[in-house]
Backbone bond lengths (Angstrom), bond angles and torsions (degrees), N, CA, C in turn:
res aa  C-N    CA-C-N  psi(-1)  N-CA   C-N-CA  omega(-1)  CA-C   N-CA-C  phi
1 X - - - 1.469 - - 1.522 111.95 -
2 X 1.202 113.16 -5.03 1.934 115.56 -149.15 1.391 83.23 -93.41
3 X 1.814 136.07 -59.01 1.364 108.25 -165.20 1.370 129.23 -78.05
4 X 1.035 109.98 -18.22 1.427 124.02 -176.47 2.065 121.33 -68.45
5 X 2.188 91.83 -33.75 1.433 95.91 175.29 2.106 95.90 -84.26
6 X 1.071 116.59 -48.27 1.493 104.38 170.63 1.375 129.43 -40.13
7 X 1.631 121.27 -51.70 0.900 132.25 152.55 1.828 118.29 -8.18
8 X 1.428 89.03 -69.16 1.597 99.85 -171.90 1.256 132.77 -77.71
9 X 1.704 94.30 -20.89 1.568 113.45 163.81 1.530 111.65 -64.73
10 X 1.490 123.55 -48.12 0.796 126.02 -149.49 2.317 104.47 -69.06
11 X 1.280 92.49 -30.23 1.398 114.27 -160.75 1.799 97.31 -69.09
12 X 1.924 111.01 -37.18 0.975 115.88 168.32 1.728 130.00 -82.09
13 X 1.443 120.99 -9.28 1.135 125.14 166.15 1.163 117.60 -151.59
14 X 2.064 128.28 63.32 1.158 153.34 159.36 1.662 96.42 -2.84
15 X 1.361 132.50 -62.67 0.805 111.81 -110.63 1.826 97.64 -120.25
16 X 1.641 106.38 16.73 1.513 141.30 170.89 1.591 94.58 -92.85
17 X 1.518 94.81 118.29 1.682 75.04 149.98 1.941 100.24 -132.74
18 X 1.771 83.71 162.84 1.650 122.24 -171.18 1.817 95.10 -62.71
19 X 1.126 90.01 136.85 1.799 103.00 151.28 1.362 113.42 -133.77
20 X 0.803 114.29 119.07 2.046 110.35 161.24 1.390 122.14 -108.33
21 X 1.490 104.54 151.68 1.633 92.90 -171.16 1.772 84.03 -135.21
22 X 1.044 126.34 152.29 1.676 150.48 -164.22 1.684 93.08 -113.41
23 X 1.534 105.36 108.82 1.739 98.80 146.96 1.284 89.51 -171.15
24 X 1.475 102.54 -164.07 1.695 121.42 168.42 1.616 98.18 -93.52
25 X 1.356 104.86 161.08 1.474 147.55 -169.81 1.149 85.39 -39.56
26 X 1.652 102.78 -86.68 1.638 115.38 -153.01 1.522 112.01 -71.54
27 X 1.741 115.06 22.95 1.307 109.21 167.26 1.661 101.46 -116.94
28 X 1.449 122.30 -5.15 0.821 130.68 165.06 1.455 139.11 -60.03
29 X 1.275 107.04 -60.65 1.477 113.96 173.29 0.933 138.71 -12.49
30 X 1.286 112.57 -80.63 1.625 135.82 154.74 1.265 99.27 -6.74
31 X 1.525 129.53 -86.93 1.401 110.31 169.49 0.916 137.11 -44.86
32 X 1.605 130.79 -29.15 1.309 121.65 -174.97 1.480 111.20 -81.54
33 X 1.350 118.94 -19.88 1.695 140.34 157.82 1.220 90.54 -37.51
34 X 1.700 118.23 -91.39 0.778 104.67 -131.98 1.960 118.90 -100.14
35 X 1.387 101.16 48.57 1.227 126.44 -171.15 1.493 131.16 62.23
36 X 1.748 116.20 11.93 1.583 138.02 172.17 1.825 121.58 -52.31
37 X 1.353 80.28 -38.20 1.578 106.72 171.02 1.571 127.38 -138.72
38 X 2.213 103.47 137.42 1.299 88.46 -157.96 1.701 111.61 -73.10
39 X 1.535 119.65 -31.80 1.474 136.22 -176.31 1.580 107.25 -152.44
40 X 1.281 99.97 145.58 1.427 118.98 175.60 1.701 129.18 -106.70
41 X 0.983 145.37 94.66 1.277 138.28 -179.50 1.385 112.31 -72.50
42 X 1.389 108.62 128.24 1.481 119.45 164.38 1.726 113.58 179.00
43 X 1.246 97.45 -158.47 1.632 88.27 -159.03 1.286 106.54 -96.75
44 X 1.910 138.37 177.87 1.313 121.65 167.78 1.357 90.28 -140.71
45 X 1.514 112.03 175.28 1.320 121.19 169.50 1.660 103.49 -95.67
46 X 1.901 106.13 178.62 1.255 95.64 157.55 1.877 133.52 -78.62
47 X 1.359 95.17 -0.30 1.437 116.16 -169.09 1.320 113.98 -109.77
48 X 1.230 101.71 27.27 1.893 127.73 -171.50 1.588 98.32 -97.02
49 X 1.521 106.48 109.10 1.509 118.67 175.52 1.533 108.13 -82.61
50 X 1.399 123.21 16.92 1.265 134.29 -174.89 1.631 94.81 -47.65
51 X 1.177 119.92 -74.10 1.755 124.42 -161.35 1.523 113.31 -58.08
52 X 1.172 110.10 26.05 1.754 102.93 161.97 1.310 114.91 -102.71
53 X 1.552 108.58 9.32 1.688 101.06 179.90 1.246 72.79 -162.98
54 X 1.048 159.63 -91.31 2.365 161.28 -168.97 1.686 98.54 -50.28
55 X 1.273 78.11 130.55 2.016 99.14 160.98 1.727 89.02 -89.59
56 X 1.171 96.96 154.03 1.731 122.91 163.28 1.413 119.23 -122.22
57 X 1.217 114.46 84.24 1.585 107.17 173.35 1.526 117.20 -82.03
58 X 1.241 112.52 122.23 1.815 99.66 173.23 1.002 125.98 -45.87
59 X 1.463 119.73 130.76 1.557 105.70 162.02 1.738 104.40 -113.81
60 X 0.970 137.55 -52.00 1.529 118.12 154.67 1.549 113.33 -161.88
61 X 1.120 128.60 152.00 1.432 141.15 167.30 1.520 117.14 -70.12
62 X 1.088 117.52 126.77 1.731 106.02 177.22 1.821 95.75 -137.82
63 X 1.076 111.39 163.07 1.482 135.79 170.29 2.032 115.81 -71.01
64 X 1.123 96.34 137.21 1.663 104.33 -162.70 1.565 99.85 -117.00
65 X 1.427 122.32 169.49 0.919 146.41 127.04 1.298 152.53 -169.19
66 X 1.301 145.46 -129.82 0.995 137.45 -174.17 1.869 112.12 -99.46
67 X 1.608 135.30 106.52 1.283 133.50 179.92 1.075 122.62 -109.25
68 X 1.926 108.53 140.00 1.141 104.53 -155.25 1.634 72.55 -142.12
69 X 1.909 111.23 176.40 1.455 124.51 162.57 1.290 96.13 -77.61
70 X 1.500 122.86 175.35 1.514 129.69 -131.73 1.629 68.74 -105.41
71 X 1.745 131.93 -48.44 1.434 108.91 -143.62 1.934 98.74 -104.77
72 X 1.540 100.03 36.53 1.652 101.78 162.48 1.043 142.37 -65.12
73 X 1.508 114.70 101.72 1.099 114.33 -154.80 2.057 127.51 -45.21
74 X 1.456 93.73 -11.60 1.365 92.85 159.39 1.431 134.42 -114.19
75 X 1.636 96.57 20.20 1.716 111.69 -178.75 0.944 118.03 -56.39
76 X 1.564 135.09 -37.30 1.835 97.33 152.66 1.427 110.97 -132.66
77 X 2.006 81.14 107.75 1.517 106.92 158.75 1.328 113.62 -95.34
78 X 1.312 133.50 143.45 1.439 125.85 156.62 1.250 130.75 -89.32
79 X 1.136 115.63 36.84 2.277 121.86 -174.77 1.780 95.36 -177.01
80 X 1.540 92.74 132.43 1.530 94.64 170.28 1.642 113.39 -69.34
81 X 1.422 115.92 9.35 1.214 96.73 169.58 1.677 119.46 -102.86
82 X 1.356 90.26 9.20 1.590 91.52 163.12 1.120 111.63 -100.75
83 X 1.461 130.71 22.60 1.609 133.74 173.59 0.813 105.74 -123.44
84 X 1.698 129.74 43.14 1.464 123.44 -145.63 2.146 81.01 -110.87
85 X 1.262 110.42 -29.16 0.947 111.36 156.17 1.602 160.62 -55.76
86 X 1.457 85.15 -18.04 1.292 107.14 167.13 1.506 147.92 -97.79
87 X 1.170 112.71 137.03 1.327 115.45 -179.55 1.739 117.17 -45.79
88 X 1.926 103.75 126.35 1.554 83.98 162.99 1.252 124.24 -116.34
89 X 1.403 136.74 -167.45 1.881 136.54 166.77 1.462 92.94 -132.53
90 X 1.673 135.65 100.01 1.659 131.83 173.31 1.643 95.35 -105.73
91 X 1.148 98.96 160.09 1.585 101.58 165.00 1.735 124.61 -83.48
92 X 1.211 106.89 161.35 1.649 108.15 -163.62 1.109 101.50 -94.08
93 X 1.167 127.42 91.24 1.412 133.11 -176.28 1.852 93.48 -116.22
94 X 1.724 98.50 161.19 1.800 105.10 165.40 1.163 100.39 -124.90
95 X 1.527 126.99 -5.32 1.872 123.58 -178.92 1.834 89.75 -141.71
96 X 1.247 91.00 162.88 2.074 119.24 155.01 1.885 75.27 87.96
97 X 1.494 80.49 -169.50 1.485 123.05 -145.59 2.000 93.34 -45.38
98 X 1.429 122.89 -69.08 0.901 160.35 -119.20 2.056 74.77 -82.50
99 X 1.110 94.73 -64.68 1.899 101.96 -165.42 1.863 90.82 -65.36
100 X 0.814 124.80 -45.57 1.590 116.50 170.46 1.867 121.74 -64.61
101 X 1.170 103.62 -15.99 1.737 111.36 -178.86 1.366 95.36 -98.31
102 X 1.365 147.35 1.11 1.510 141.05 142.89 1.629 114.23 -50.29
103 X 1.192 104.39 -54.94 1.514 106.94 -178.94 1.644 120.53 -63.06
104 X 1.349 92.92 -21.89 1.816 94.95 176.68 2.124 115.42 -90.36
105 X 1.558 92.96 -24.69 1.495 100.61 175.44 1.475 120.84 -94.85
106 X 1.577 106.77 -7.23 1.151 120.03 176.39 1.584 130.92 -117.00
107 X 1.727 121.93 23.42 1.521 103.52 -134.05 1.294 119.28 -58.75
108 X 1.225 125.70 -42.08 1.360 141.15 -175.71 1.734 97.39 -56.01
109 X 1.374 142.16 -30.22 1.446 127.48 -152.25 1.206 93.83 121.05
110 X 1.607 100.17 -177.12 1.159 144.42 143.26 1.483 126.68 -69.68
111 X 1.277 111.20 123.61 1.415 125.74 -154.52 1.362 94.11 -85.09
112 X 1.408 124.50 160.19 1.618 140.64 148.27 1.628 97.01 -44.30
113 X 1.097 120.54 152.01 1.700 131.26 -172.24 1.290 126.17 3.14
114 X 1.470 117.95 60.30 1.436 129.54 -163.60 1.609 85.60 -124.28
115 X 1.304 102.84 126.04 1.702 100.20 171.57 1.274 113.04 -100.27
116 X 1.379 101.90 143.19 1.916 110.13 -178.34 1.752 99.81 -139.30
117 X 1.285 108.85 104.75 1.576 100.98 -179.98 2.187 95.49 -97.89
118 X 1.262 93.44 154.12 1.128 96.14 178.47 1.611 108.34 -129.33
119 X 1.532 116.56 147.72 1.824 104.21 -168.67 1.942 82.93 -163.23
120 X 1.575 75.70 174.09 2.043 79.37 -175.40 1.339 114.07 -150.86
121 X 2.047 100.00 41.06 1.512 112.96 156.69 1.688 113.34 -120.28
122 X 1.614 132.27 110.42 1.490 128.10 160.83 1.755 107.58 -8.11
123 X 1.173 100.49 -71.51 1.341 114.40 -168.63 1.777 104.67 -34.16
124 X 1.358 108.48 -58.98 1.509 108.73 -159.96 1.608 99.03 -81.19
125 X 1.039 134.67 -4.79 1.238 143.50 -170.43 2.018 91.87 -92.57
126 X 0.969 116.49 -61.97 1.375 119.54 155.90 1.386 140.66 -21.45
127 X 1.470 94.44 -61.66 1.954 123.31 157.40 1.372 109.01 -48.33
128 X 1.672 122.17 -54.12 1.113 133.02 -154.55 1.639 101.07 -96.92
129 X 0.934 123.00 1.78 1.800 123.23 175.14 1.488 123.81 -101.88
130 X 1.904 98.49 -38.13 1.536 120.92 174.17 1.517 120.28 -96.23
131 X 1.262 114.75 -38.12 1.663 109.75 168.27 2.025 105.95 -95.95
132 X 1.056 131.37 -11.10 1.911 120.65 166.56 1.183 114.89 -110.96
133 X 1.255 112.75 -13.97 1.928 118.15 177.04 1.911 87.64 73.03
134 X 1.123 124.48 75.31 1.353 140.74 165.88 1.499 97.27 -100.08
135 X 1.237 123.83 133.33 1.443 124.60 138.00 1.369 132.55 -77.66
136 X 1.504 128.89 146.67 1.465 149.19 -161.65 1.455 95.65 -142.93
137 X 1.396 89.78 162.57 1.349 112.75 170.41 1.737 112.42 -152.35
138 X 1.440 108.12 129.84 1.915 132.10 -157.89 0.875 113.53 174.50
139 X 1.436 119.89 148.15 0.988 145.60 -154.49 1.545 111.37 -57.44
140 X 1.532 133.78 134.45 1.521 145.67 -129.97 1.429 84.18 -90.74
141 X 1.652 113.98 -35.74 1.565 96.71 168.50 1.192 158.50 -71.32
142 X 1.807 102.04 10.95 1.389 124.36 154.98 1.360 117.36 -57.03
143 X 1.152 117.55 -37.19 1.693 121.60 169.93 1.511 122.33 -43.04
144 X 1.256 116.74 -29.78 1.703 121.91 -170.35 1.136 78.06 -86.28
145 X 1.226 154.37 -73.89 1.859 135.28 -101.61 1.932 90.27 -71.26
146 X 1.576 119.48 137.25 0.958 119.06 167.79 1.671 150.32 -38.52
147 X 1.437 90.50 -19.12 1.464 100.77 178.91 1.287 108.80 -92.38
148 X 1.048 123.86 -37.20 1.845 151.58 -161.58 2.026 106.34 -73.38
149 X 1.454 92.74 -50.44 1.531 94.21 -165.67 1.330 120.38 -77.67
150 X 1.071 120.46 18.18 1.355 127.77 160.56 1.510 111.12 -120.94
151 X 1.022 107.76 51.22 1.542 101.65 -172.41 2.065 108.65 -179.08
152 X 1.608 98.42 -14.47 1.687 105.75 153.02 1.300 138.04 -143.78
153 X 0.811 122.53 160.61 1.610 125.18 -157.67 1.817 91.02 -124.80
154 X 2.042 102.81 155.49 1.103 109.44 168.78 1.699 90.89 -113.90
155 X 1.852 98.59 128.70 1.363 100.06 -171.62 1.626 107.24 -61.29
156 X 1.237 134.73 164.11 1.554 126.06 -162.96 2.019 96.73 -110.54
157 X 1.121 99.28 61.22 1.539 106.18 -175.64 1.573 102.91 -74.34
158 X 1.331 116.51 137.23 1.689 119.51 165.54 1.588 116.77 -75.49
159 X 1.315 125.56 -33.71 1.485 121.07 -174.40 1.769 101.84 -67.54
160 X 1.323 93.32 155.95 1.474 104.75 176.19 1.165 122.84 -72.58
161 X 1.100 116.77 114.29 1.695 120.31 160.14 1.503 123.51 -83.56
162 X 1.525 130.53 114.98 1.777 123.89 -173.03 1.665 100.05 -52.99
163 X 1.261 106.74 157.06 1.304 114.34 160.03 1.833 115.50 -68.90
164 X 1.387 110.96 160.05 1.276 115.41 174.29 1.514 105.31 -95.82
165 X 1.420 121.36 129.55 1.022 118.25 155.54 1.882 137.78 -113.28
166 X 1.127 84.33 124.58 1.769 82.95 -160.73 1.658 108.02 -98.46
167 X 1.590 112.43 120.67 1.273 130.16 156.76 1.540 131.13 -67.23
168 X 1.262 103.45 162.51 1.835 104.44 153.85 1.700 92.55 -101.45
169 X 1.379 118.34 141.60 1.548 123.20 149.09 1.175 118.69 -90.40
170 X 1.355 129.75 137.44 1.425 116.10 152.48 1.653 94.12 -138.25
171 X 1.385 96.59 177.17 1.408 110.55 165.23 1.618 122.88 -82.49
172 X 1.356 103.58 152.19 1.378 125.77 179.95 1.436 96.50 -66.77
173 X 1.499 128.16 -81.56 1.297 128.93 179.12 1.336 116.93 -64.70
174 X 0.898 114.75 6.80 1.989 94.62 163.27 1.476 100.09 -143.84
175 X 1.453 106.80 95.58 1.286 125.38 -176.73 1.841 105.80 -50.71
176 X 1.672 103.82 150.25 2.059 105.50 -178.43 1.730 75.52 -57.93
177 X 1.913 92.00 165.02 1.336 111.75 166.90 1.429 96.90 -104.56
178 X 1.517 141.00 -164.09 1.094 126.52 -139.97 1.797 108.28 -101.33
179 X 1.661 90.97 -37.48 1.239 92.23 177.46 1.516 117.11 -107.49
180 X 1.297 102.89 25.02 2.171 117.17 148.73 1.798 93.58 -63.55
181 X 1.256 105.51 -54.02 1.969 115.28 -151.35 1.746 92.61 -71.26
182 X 1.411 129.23 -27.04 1.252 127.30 -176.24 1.393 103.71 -80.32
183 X 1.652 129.80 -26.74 1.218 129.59 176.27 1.319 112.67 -60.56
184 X 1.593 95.26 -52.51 1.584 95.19 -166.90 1.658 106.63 -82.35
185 X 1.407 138.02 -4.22 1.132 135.29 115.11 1.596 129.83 1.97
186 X 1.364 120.63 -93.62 1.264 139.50 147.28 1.175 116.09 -4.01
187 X 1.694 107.72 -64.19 1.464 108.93 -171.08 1.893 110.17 -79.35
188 X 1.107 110.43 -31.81 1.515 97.04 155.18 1.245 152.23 -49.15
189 X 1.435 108.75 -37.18 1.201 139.26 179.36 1.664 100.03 -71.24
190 X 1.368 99.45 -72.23 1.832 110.92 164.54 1.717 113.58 -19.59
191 X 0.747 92.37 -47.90 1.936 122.02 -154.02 1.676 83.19 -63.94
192 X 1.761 108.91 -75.20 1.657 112.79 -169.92 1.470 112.90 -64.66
193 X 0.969 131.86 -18.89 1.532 148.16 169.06 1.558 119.46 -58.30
194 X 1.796 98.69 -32.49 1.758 113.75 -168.00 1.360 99.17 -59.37
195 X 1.872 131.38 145.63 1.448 109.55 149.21 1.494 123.51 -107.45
196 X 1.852 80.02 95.68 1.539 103.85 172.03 1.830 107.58 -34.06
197 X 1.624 93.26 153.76 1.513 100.10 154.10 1.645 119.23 -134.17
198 X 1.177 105.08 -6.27 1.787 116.53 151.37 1.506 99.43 -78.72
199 X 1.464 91.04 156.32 1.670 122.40 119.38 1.848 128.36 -25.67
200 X 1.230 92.36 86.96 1.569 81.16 -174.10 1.770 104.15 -143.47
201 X 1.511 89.04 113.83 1.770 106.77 164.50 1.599 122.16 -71.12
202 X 1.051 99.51 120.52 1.706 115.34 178.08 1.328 119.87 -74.89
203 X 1.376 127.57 154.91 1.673 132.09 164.02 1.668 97.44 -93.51
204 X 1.576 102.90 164.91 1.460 102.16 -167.89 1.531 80.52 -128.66
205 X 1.708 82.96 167.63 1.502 100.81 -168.61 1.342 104.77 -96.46
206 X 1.533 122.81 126.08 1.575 115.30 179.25 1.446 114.39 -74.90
207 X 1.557 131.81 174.93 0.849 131.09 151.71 1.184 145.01 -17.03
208 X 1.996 98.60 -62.66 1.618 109.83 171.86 1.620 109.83 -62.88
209 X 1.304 123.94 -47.21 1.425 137.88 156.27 1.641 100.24 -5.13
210 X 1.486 112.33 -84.79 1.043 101.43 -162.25 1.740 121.66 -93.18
211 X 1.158 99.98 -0.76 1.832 107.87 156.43 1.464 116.34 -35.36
212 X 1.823 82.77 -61.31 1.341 101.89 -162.82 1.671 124.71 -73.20
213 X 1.728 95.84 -16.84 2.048 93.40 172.18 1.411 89.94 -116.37
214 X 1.558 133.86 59.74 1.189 105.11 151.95 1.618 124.17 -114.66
């Protein structure tokens, strides 16, 4: 969704330019504190003390699970406890979805010689699934993107995995500037436009939302 809503931003205000920066949430902040960055997308829990200083606007919920390369030798297991064997790559998060989905893939702990690498780039999580046979876990709609779907599988596990839900953050005290709210605009629009192949619940655009990109 990201080049296509930039894309269009860009055509409408040449003369802004984009920065993006790649991590987890709780390495994020700090910048978004301390005004480095205007909003952050990523996921939260329900036990996310984010909103005592960050607004959370939805941007949409999608369905998760467990990813593996197509010829893993445990690609189709049906119970994470038959992956109890396997190597994983999670992201290094200390809050949102990701640091709470340990406890559901892990309940007991961390095992005696069970490897769990943890990192906080897609990309290397990618590297580490298709060239070491690492397991991940993201959203099922990584499976469509063209390059990807011939090359991963969503393991066909029966236990429940929560959905991910992904926000915009911003701060309370440093209100979006006008054309932050037209970005994240974009990416909504982008968002209902995608052709999903989940189940996927949307965030709606408020009022000020659309004041502000019209």
């Amino acid at each position: 969704m990201l080049p296509s809503a930039i894309e269009r931003f860009q055509k409408r205000f040449p003369q802004i330019s984009v920065n993006l920066t790649e991590g987890q949430v709780s390495d994020l902040l700090p910048a978004l504190r301390a005004g480095k960055l205007d909003f952050v997308i990523g996921t939260s829990s329900p036990a996310s003390h984010l909103n005592i200083e960050f607004i959370e606007e939805p941007f949409f919920t999608a369905p998760c699970g467990v990813l593996a390369r197509i010829e893993h030798p445990l690609a189709q297991s049906t119970s994470l406890s038959q992956l109890s064997s396997g190597k994983w790559y999670l992201p290094a998060t200390k809050t949102g979805y990701y640091h709470h989905l340990q406890e559901v893939l892990f309940p007991d702990g961390r095992q005696v010689g069970q490897q769990i690498i943890h990192g906080d780039t897609a990309i290397m999580a990618m590297q580490m699934v298709l060239d070491a046979d690492f397991l991940t876990v993201a959203a099922k709609e990584i499976v469509q993107v063209p390059y990807l779907n011939s090359k991963l599988k969503v393991i066909p596990i029966e236990d429940f995995l929560p959905d991910a839900s992904y926000n915009f953050i911003y701060s309370r005290r440093l209100p979006l500037t006008q054309v932050s709210r037209v970005m994240l605009n974009e990416l909504l629009r982008e968002c209902r436009n995608y052709p999903w192949h989940n189940k996927i619940q949307f965030g709606s655009i408020s009022s000020a939302t659309a004041v502000a990109g019209s």
